[in-house]
Each structure stands twice: as C-alpha cells, then as structure tokens.
N, CA, C and O atoms as a Tinker XYZ file with bonds, in Angstrom:
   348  protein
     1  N      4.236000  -12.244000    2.636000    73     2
     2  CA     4.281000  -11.967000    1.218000    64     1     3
     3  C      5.606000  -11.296000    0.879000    63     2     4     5
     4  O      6.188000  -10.912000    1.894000    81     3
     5  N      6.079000  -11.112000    0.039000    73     3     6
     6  CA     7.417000  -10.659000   -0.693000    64     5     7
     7  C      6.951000   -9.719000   -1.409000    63     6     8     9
     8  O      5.916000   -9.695000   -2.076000    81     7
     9  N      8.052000   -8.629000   -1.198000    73     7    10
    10  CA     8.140000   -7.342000   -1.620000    64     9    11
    11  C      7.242000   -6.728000   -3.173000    63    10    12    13
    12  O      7.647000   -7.125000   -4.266000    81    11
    13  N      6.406000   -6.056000   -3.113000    73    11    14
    14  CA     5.682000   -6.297000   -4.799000    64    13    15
    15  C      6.474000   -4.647000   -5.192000    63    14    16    17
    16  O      6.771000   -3.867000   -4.288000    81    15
    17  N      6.742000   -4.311000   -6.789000    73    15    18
    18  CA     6.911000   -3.125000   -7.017000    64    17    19
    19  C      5.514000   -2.453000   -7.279000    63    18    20    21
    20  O      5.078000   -3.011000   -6.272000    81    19
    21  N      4.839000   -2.017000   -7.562000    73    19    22
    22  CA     3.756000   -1.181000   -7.984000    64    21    23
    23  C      4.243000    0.207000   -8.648000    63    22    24    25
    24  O      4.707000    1.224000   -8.133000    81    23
    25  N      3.911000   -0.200000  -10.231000    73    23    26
    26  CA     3.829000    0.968000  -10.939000    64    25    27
    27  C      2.868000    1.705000  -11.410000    63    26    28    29
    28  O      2.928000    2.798000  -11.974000    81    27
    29  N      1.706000    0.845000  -11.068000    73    27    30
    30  CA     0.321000    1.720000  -11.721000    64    29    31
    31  C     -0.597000    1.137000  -10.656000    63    30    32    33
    32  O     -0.509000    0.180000   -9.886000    81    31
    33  N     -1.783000    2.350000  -10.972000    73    31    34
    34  CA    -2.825000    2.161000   -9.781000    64    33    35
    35  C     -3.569000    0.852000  -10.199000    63    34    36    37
    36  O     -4.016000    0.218000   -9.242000    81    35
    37  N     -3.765000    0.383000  -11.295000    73    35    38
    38  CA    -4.543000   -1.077000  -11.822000    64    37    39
    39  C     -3.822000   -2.181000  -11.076000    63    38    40    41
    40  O     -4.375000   -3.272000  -10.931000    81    39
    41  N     -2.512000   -1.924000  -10.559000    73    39    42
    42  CA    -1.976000   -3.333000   -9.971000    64    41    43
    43  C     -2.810000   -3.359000   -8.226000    63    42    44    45
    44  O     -3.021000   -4.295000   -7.455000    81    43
    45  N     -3.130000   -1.772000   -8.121000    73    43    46
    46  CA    -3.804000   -2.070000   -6.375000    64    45    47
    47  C     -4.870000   -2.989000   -5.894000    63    46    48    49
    48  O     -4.810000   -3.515000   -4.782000    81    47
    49  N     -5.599000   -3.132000   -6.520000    73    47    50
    50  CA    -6.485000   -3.880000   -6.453000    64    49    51
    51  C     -6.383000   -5.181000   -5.850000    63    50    52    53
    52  O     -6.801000   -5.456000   -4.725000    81    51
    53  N     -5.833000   -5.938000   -6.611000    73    51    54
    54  CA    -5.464000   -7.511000   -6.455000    64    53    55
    55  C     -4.662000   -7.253000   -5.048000    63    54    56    57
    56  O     -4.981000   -7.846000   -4.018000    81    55
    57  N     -3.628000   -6.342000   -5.112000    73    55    58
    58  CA    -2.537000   -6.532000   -4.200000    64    57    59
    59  C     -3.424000   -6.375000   -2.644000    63    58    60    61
    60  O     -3.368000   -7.239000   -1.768000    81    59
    61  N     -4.140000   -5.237000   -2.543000    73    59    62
    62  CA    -4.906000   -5.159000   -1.460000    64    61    63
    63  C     -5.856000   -6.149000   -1.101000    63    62    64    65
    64  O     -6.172000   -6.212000    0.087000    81    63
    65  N     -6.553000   -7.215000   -2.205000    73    63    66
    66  CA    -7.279000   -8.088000   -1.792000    64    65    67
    67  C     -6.176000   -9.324000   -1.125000    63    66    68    69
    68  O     -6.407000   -9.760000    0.003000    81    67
    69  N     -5.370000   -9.665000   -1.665000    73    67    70
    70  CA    -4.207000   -9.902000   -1.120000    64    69    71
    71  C     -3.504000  -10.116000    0.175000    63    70    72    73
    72  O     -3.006000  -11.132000    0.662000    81    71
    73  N     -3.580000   -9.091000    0.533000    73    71    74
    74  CA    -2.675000   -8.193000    1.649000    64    73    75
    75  C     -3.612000   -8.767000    2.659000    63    74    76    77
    76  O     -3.269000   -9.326000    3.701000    81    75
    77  N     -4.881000   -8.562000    2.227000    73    75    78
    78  CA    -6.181000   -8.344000    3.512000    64    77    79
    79  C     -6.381000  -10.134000    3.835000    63    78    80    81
    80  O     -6.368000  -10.636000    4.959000    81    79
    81  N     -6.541000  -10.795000    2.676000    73    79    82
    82  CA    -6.886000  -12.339000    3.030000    64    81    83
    83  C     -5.688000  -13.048000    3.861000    63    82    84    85
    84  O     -5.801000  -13.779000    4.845000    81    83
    85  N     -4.151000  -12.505000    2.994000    73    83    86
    86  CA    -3.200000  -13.534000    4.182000    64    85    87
    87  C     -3.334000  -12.739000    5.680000    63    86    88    89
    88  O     -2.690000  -13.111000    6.661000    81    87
    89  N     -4.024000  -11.892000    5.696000    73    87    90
    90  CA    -3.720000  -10.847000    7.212000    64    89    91
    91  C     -5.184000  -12.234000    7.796000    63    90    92    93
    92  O     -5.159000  -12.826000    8.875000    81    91
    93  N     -6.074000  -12.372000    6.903000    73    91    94
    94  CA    -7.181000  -13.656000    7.618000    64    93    95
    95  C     -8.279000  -13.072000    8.007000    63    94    96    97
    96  O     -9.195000  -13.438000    8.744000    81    95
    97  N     -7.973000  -11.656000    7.137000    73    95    98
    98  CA    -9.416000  -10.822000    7.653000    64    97    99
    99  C    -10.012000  -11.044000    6.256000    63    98   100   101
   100  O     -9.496000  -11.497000    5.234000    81    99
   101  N    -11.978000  -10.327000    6.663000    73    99   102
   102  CA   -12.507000  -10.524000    5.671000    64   101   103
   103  C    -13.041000   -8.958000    5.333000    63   102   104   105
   104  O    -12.647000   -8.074000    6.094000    81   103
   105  N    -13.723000   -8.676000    4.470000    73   103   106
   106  CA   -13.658000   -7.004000    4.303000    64   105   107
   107  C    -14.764000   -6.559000    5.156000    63   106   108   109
   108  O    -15.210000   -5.428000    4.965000    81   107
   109  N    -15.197000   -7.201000    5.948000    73   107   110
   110  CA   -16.356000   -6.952000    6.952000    64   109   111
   111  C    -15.508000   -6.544000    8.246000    63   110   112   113
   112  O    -15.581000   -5.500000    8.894000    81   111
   113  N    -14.732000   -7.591000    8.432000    73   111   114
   114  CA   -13.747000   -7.429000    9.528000    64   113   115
   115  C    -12.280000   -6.037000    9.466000    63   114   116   117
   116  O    -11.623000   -5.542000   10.382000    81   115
   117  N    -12.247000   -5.771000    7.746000    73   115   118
   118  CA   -11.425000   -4.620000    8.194000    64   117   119
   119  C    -12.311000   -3.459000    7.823000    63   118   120   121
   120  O    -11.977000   -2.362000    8.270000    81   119
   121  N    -13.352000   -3.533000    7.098000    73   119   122
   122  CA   -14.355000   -2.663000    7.161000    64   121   123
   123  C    -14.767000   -2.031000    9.035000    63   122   124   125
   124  O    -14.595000   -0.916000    9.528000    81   123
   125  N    -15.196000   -2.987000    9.491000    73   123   126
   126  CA   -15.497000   -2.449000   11.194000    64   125   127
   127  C    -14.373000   -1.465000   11.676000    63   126   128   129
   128  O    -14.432000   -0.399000   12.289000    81   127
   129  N    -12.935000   -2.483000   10.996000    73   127   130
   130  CA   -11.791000   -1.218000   12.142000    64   129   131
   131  C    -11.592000   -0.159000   11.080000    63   130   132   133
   132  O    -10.699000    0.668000   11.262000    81   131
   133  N    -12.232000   -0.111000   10.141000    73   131   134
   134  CA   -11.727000    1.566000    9.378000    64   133   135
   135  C    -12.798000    2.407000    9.543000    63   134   136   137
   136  O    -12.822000    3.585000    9.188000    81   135
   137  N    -14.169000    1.473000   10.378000    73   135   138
   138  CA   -15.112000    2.600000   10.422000    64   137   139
   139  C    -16.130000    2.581000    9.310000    63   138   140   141
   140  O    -17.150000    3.205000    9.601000    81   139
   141  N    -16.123000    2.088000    8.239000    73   139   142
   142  CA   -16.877000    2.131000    7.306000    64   141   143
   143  C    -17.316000    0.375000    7.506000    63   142   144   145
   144  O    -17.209000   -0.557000    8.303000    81   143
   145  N    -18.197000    0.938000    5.369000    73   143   146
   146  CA   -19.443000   -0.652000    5.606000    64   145   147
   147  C    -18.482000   -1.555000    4.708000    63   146   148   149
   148  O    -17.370000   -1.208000    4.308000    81   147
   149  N    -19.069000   -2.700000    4.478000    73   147   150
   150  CA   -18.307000   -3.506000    3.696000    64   149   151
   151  C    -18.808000   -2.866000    2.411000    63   150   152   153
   152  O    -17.880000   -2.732000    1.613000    81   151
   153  N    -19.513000   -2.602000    2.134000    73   151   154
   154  CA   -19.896000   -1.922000    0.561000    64   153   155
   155  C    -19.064000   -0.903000    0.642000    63   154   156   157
   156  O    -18.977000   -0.364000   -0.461000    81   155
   157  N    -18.508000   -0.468000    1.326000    73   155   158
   158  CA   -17.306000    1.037000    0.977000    64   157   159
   159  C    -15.758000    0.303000    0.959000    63   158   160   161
   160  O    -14.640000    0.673000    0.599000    81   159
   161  N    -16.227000   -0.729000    1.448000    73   159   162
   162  CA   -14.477000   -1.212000    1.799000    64   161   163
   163  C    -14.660000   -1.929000    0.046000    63   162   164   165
   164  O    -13.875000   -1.498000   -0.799000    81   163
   165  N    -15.580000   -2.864000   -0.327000    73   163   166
   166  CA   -15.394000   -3.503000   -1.409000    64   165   167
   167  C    -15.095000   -2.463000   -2.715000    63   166   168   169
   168  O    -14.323000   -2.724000   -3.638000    81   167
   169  N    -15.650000   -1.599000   -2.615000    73   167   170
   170  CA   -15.738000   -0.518000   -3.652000    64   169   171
   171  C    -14.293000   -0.026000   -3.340000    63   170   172   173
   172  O    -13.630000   -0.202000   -4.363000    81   171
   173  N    -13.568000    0.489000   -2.402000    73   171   174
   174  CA   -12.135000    0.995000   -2.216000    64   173   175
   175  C    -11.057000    0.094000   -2.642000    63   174   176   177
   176  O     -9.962000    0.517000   -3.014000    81   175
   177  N    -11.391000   -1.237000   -2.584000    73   175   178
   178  CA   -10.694000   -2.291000   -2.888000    64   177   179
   179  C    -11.143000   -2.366000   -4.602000    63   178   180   181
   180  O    -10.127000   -2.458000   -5.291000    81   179
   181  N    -11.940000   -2.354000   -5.112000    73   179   182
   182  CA   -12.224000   -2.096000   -6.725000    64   181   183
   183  C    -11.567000   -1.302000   -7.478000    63   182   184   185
   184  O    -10.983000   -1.503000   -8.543000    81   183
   185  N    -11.755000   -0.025000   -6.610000    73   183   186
   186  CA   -11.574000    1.233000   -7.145000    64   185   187
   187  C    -10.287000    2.023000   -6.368000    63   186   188   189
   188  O    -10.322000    3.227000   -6.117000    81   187
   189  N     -9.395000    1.330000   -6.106000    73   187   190
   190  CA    -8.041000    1.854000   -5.428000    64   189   191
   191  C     -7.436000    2.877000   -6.322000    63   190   192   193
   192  O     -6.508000    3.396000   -5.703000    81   191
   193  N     -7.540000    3.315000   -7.328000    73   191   194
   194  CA    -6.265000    3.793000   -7.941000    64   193   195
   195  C     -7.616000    5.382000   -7.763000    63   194   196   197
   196  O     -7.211000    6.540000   -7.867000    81   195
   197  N     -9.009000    5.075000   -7.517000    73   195   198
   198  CA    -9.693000    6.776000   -7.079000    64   197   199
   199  C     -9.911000    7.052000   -5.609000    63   198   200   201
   200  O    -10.917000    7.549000   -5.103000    81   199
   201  N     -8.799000    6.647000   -5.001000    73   199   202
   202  CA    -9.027000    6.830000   -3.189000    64   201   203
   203  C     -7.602000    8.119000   -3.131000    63   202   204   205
   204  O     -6.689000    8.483000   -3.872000    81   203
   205  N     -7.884000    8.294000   -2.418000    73   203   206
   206  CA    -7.289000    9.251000   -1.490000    64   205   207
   207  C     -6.070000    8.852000   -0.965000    63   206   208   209
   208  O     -6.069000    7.948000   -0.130000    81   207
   209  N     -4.842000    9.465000   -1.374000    73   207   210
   210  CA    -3.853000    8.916000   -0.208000    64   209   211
   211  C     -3.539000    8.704000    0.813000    63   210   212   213
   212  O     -2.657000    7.894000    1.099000    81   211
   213  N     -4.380000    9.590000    1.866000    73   211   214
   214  CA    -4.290000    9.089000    3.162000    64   213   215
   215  C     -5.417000    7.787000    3.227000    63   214   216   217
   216  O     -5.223000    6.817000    3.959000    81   215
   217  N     -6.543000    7.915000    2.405000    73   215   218
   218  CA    -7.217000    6.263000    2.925000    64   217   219
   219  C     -6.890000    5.524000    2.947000    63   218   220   221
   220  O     -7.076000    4.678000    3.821000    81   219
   221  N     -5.905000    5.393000    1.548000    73   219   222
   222  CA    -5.026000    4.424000    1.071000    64   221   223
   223  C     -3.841000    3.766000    2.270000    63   222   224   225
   224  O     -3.657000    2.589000    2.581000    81   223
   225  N     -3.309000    4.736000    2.661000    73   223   226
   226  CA    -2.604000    4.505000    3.864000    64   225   227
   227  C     -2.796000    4.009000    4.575000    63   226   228   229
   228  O     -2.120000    3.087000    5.031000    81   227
   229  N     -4.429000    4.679000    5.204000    73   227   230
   230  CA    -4.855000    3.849000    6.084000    64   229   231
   231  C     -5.292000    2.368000    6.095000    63   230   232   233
   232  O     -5.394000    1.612000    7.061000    81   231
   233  N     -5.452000    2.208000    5.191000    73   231   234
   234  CA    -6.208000    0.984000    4.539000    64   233   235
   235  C     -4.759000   -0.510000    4.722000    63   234   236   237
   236  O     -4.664000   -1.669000    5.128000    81   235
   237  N     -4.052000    0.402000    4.202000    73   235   238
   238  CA    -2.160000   -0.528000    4.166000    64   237   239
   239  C     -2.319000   -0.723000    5.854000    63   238   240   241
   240  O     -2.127000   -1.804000    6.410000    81   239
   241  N     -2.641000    0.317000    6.441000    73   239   242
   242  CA    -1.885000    0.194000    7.989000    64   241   243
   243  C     -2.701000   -0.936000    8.920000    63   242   244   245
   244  O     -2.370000   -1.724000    9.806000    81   243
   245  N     -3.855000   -0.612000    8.287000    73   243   246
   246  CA    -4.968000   -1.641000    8.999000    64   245   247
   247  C     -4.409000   -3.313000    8.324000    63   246   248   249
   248  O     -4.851000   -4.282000    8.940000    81   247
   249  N     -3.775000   -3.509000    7.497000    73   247   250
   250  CA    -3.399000   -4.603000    7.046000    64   249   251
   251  C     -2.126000   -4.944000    7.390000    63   250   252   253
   252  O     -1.691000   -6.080000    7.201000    81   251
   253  N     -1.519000   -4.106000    7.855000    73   251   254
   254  CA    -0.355000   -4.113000    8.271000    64   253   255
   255  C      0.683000   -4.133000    7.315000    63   254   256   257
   256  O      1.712000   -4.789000    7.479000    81   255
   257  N      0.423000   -3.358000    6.209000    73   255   258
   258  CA     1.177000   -3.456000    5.150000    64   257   259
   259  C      2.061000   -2.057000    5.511000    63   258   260   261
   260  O      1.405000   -1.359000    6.283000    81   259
   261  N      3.323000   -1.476000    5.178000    73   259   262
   262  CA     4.042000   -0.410000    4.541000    64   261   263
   263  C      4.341000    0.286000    3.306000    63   262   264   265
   264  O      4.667000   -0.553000    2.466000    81   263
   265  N      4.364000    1.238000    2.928000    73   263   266
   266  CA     5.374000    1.777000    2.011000    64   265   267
   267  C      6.446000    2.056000    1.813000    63   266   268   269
   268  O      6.969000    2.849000    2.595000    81   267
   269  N      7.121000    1.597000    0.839000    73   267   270
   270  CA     8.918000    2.059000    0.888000    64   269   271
   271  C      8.487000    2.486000   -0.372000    63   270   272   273
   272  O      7.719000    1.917000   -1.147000    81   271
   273  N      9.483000    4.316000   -0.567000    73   271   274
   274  CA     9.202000    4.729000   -1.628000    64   273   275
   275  C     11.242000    4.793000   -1.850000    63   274   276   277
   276  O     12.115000    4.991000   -1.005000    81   275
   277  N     11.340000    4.519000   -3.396000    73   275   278
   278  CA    12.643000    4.873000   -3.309000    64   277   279
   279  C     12.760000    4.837000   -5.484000    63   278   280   281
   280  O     11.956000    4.370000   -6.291000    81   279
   281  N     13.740000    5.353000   -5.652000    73   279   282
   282  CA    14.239000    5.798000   -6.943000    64   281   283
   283  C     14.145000    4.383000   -8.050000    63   282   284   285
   284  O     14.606000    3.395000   -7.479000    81   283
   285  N     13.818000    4.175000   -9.009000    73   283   286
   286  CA    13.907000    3.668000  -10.110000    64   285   287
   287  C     15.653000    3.235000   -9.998000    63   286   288   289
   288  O     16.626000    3.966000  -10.187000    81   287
   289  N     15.605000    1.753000   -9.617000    73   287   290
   290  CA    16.824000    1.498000  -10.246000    64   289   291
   291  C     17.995000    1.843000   -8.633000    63   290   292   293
   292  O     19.092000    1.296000   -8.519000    81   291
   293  N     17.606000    2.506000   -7.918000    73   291   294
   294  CA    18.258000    2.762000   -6.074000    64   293   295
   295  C     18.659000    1.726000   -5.617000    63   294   296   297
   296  O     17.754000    0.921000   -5.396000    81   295
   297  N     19.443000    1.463000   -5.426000    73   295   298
   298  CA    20.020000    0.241000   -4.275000    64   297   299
   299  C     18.934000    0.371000   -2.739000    63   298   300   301
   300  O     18.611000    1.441000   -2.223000    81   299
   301  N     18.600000   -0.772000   -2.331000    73   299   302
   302  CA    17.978000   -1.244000   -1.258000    64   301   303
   303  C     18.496000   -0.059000    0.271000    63   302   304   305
   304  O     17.748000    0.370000    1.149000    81   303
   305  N     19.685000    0.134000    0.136000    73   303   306
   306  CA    20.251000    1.097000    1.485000    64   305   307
   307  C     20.875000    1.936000    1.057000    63   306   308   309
   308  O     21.696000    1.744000    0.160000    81   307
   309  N     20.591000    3.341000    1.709000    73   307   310
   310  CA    20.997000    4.551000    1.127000    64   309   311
   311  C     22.471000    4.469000    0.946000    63   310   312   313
   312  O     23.125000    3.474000    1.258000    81   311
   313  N     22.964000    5.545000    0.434000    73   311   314
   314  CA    24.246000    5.957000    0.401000    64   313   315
   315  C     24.483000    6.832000    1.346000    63   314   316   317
   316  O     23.641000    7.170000    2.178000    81   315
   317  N     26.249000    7.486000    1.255000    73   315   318
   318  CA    26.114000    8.195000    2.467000    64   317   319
   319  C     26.099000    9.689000    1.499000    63   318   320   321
   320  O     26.276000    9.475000    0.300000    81   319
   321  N     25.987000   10.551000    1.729000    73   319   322
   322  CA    26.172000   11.612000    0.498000    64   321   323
   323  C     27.721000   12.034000    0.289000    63   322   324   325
   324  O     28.636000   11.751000    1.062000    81   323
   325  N     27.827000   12.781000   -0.933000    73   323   326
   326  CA    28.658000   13.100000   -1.285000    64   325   327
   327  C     29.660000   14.005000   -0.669000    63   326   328   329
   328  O     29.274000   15.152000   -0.444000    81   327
   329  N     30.874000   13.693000   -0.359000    73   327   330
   330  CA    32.071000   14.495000    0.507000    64   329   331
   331  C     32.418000   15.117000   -0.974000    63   330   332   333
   332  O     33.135000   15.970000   -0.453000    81   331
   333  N     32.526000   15.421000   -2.373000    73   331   334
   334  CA    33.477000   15.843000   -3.181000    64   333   335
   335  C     32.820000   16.986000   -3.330000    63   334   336   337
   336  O     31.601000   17.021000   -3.501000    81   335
   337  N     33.954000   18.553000   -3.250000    73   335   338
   338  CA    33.478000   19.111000   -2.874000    64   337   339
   339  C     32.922000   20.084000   -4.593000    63   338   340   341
   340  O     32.452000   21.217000   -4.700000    81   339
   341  N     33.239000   19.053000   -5.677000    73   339   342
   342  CA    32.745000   19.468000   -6.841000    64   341   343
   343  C     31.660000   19.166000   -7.338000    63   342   344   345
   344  O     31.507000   19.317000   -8.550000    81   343
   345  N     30.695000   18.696000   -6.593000    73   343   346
   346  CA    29.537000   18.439000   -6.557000    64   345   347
   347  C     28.466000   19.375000   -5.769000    63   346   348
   348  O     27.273000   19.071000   -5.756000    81   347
C-alpha cells in the first residue's frame, strides 16, 4: 500500500480494515495474536479514534504497519540543523 496521511481519527477505520486484509489476515486471525476476541478486534477497528495509543500501536505492529510522524508541510529527510550562530 502507499503512504496514507491521516488527519483525523474517522479516517482509521477504513485504513486499518485495509492494512489487515492486504496483510491476508482475517480479524479472527489478528484477533488470536493480540490476545483478544474477534468482537474486541471488530469493535477496535469501528471505534479506532476511542483506543488507546499503545493498542493502537499494537494493532499497526501486528499488521505490520508503521508510523512516521513528521511536520505539516517537512520534507521527507531531515535537515541537518542550524550552524548560524544567530539562531
């Protein structure tokens, strides 16, 4: 899949159902490796934007998804910082 931005918690939803079907799992199957039932996984997948950030995490990692967090408008690779010493 190609890079998505996410600005609001209403876009999680889809994206995680998403994430989980091209991975070829079904929510039973990533339900087992997070430990929970499929009725908790379907409901987390509904209701993404009232989970927890670390579930959330976990939930990406089991899918093998990442986060890149970076600035509105940031170029893709950092800079190096500033040598001027008027700054």
């Amino acid at each position: 899949m190609p890079d998505f931005t996410v600005r609001t918690a209403e876009q999680l939803p889809v994206l995680l159902q998403a994430f989980r079907k091209q991975a070829g799992l079904t929510q039973a199957d990533v339900a087992s490796r997070l430990g929970v039932t499929q009725q908790t996984l379907s409901s987390l997948e509904r209701n993404a934007e009232k989970v927890s950030a670390g579930r959330l995490l976990t939930l990406l990692s089991t899918l093998g998804v990442e986060i890149v967090l970076r600035q509105s408008g940031a170029p893709h690779t950092p800079k190096p910082p500033s040598t001027n010493p008027d700054w």
